[in-house]
N, C-alpha and C positions, 0 to 999 in steps of 0.2 A: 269107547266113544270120546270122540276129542271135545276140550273143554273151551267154550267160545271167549274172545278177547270180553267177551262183559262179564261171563262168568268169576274169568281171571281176576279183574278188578275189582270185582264184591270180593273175594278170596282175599285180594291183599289189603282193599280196607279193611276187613273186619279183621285177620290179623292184627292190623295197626294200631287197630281200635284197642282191641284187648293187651297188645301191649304197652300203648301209653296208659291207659286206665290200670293195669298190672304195676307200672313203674310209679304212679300214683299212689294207690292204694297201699302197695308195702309198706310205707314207711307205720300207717295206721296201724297193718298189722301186726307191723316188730313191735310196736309200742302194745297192744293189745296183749299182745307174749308177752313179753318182756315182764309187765305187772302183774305175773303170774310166775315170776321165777323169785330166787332169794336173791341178796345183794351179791351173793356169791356168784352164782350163775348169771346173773346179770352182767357183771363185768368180768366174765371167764375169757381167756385169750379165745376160745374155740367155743362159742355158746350155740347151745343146742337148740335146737327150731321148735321141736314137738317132746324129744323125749330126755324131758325130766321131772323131779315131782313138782307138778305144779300146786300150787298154795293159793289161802286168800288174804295172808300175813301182811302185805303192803295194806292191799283196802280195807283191810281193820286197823291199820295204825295211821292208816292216813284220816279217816272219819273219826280214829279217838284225838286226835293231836290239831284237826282242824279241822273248823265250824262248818264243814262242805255246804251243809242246807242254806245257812246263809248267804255265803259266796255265792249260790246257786240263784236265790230267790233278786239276790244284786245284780246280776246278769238278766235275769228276766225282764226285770223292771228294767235297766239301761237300754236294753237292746230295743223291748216290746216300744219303752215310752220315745226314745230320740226317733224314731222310725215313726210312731203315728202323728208327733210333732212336725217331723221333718215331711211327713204328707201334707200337712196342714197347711205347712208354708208352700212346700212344690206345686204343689197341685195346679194351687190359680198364678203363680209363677212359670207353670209350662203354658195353664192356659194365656194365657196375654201375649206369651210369645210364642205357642203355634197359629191365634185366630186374630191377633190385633200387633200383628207384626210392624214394624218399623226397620231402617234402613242401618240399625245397632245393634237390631237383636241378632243377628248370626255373630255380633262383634261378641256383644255381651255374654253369649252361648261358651265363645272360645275363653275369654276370663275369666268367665269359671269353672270352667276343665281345669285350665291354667294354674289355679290353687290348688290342686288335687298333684301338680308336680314341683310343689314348694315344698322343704322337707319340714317336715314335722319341728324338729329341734330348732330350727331357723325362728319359729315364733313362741319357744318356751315360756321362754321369760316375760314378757309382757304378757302371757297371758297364765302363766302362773301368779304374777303380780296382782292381777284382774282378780282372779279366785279369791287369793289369802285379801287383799281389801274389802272384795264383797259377800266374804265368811265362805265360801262356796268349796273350800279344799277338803276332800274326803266327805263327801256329800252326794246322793245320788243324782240328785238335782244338776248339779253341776257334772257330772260324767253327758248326765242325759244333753243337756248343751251342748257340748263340746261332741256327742258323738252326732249329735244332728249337724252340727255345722261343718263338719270333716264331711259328712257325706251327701250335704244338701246339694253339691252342683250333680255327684252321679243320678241322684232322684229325680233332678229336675233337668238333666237331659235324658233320662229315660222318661219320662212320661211328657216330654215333648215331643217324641221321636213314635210314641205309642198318639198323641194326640193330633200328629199330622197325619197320619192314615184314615183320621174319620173325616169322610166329606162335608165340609162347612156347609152343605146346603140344608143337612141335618138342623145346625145350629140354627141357621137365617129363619130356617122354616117355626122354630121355639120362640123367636124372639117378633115374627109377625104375628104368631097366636099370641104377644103380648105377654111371655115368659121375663123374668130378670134376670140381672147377668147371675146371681145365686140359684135362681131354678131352675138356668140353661146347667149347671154347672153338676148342681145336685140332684135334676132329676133326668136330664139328659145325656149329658158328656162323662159322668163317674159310672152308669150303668153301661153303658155300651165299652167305655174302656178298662171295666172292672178287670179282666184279666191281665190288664198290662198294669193294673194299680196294683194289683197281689202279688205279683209277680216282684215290682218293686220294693211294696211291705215286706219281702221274704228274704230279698237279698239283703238289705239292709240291716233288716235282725239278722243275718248271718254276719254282717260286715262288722255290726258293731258287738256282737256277739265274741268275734274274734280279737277285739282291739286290746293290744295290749302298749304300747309304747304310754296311751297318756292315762289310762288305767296304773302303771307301775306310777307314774308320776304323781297325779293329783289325789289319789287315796292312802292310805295309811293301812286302818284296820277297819270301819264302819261302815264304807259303801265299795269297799273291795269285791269285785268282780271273781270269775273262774280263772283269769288272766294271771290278776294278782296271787291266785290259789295256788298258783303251779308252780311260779316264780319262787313260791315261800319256801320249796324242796330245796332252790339253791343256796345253800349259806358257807360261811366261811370252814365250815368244818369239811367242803366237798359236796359231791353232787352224789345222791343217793340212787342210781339212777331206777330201781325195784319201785322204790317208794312214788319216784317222778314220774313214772310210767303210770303208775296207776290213779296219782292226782290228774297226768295228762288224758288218762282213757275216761276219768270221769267227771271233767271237761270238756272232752269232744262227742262223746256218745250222745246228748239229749239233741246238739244242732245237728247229730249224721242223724237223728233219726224224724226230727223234725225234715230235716232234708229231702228223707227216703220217702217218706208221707205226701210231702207237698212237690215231689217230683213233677208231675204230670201239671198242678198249675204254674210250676218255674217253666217248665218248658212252652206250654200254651200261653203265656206271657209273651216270654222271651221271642217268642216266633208270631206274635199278636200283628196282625199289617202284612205279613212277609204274602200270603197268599188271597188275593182277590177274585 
């Protein structure tokens, strides 16, 4: 039975599929092995995939040697609190410029993308300066700032982009029952775009979950992150790499699995507007 031109192309996207998701996904895995080999086998010219003895020797000397619980509970809180801050500011910052637009707001829209391709190291120093004056260096407080403000324009063009797909006649209709602009907000507009707001609460604890450039920087030892946890494998004596695998696998395992859970509302977010 011959196989029709549509056939064909389901066949070779989903190929595709599983290949880039395959070419993705290895490197997780090598590191998953890998923190289950000795230093030995870890850094063998020919290192074996599956068969050798595998151990739990890294992840007991990595949890006797560093505070992981901590590291861990310092991730939560950065990640959890610059995310529900950085809502708090976006929110009515998307609202005003998807429903009370002016002839700047696409200008304004693009200046702050714009910041998002400024490197990082370009504004260190004044705002490293910023911290140590106003006590804030190695402080959660101060990560949580700094990670809402690196990702406050993604938030507030995603939930501008989710807040243009609801028909304003919704809104008009809240504000002739004589609703405020706070109870158009909080009892009409965050309910019906709930899904595109979770969606962005989800990325952004992934975003800042992952951040590690101003994590290495503005902590020390007290409000150090998973970031800074992994980092600590590298020292002047070489790079461990048994031991790195296994601080890296037990750093990345809580946001894959947060991930794998909240799959279905990242994607019914993400795809929030796309069909009417």
């Amino acid at each position: 039975m011959a196989i029709t031109s549509t056939k064909k192309s389901k066949i070779i996207y989903t190929l595709a599929a599983w290949t880039i998701s395959g070419m993705i996904f290895f490197p997780i895995l090598w590191t998953l092995i890998t923190s289950f080999k000795t230093e030995a086998e870890a850094i063998s010219a020919t290192p074996a995939l599956f068969a050798f003895d595998w151990t739990l020797e890294n992840y007991k000397d990595v949890l006797a040697r560093s505070p992981y619980f901590d590291h861990f509970w310092n991730s939560v809180v950065i990640s959890l609190g610059s995310s529900l801050l950085g809502l708090m500011i976006a929110v009515p910052a998307a609202w005003s410029m998807a429903f009370v637009q002016t002839k700047k707001t696409k200008n304004l829209l693009m200046w702050m993308l714009s910041t998002k391709m400024l490197p990082p190291v370009g504004v260190l120093i004044p705002i490293y300066l910023l911290f140590r004056d106003f006590a804030l260096l190695d402080t959660k407080l101060g990560l949580v700032i700094v990670m809402t403000l690196i990702n406050l324009p993604i938030m507030v063009w995603m939930l501008y982009t989710y807040f243009r797909e609801i028909p304003g006649e919704i809104l008009e209709a809240s504000r002739m029952d004589g609703a405020t602009i706070g109870e158009e907000i909080f009892h009409v507009l965050l309910p019906i775009a709930l899904p595109g707001i979770a969606s962005t609460l989800l990325l952004n604890v992934i975003l800042a979950w992952n951040e590690a450039f101003w994590t290495l920087i503005l902590t020390a030892a007290n409000a150090a992150p998973l970031t800074a946890f992994i980092a600590s494998y590298s020292s002047p004596e070489g790079l461990f790499y048994a031991k790195l695998s296994a601080a890296s696998a037990m750093a990345i395992v809580p946001i894959l699995i947060l991930g794998w859970f909240s799959q279905k509302q990242l994607v019914r977010g993400l795809s929030f507007g796309a069909v009417k």
